[in-house]
N, C-alpha and C positions, 0 to 999 in steps of 0.2 A: 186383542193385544193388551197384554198389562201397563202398570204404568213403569215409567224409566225415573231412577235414579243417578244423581252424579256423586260421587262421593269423594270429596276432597279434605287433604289433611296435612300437616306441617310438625315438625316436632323440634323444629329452634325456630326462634324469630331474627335467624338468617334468609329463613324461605318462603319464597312467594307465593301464597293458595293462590292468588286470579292466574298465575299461569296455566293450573290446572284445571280451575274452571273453565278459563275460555277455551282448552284442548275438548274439554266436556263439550261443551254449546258448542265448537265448529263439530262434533262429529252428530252430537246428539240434542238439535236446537229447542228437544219440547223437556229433556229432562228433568228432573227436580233438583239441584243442587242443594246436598247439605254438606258445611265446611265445619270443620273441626279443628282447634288451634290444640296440641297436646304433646306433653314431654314426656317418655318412657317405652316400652320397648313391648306388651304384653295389651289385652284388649282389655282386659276389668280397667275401668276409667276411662274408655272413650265411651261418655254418653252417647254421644251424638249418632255414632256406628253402632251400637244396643239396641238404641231406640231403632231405627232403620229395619235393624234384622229381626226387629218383632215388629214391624209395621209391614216388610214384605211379602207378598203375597205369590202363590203359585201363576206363573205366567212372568209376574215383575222381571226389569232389567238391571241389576247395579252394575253402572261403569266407573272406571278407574284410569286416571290417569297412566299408572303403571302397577305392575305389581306390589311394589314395595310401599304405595299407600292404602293395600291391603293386609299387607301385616309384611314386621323385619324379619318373623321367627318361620323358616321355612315348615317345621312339623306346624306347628298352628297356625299357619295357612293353608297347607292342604287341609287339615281336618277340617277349616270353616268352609273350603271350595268341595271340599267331598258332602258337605254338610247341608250346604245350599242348594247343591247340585240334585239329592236327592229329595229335596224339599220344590222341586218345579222351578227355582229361581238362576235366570240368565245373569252369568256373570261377563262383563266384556274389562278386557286390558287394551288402551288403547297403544301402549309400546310392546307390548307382549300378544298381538291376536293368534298365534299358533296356540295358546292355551285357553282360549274363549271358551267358553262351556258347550255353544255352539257346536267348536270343533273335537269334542268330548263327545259331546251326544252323538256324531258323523263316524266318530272311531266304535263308537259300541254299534251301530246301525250297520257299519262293513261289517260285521259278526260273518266267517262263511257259513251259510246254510250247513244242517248237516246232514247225511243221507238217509242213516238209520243201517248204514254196514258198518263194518270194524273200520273202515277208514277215519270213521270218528272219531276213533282213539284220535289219529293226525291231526283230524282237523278240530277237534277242542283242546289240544296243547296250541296251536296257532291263534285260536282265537283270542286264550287266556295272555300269549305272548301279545295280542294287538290293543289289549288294554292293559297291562303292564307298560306296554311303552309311552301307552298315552297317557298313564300317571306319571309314568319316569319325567317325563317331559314338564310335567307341571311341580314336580318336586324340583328339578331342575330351577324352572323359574322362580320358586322361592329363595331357593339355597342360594342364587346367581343374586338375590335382593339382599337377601341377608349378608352375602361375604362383602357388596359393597358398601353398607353399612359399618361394618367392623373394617372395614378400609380405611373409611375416611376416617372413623374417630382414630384409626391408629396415625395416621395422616396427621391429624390436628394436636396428638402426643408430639409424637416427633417433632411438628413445627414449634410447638409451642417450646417443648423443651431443649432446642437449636438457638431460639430466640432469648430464652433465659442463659446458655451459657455465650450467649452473647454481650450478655448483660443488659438487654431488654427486661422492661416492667412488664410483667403479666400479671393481668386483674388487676386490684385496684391494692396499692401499699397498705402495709398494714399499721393500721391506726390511721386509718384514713377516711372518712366520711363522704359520703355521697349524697349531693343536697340537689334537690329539685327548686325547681324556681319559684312554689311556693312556700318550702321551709325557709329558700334566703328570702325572702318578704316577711316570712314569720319573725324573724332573728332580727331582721331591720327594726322592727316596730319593737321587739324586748328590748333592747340595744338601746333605742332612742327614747321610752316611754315607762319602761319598768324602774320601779325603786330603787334594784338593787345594781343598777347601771346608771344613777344617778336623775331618775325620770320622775313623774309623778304617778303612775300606776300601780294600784294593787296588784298582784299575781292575778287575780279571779278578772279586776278589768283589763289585764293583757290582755288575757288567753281570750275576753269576746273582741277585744279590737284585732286583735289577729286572726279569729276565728279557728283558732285549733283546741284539740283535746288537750285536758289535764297532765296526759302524760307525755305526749308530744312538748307540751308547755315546759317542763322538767326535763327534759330530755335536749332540747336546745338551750335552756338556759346554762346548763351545765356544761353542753360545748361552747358556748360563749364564753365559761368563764377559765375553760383548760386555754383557750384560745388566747386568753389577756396579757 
């Protein structure tokens, strides 16, 4: 037996990977879990999924929480499950197992034998019809990833733009700054210690008592001073 993989992935930090991990470990407790945190729609830029698909090995298992953290784009998921598939490597869906590679390889195995009479003609149009349906099926389950996807962002249009003509703020106003708790510590100490806010600090001795860069340094002093 090869080794198992879990492969978990998120693409806002709305979403929780340990939920998908621990679906991993209750079904598959020896896996390897590798998580991946990523925004966009297309594979070029998941390291983490690269690495994996050239680290897999004939026999290997990659499992998935669901389809759709195997890719949103229904064509470019089959090509990489047709792709794997003929490359030895077991794919599992743990929301989706009618499209398991498993039950891939089960539909090509019912192949009907054939006689070697003209009956053949029959029975390899039947055949070809019993692995068509078991691709149909797995395009299915892309395509069923993908349109939820393009649901929800349409979902999140709609709200957002319901809530703006409600006259809710969406995002942050403009001309508006967004300070972490160490830029207002930084701003405290220019504020209280710099020259040009009546302190006795150089610029050069701010910026080490605050501990920030050159440009950072310039960059709040000048909101401090739109700010007076």
């Amino acid at each position: 037996m090869g080794r198992r993989y879990g492969y978990c992935r998120i693409s806002t930090g709305r979403q929780n990977i340990e939920r998908q991990e621990r679906n991993i470990k209750a079904a598959f407790t020896d896996a390897v879990v590798v998580r991946e945190v990523y925004t966009g729609t297309r594979f070029q830029g998941r390291k983490e999924l690269e690495k994996l698909l050239e680290k897999v090995q004939p026999g290997d298992t990659i499992i998935f929480d669901s389809v759709s953290r195997m890719s949103r784009d229904a064509e470019e998921g089959f090509q990489l499950y047709e792709a794997l598939f003929q490359r030895g490597v077991s794919l599992v869906f743990l929301k989706e197992p009618h499209i398991d590679t498993e039950t891939y390889r089960k539909a090509m195995a019912s192949q009907v034998e054939l006689t070697g009479e003209k009956v053949d003609l029959i029975l390899e149009g039947v055949n070809r019809y019993l692995m068509e349906l078991a691709r149909e099926q797995i395009r299915i389950a892309f395509g069923q990833a993908e349109k939820e996807v393009s649901d929800l962002h349409q979902r999140t249009r709609e709200g957002m733009e319901t809530a703006r003509l409600n006259g809710k703020q969406i995002g942050q106003p403009k001309g508006a700054t967004y300070e972490t708790r160490k830029s207002k510590a930084a701003k405290a100490i220019i504020r209280r210690h710099n020259k040009s806010f009546g302190g006795s600090l150089t610029d050069m001795e701010t910026m080490r008592q605050a501990g920030i860069s050159r440009k950072s340094f310039y960059k709040y002093k000048r909101e401090l001073r739109e700010g007076m």
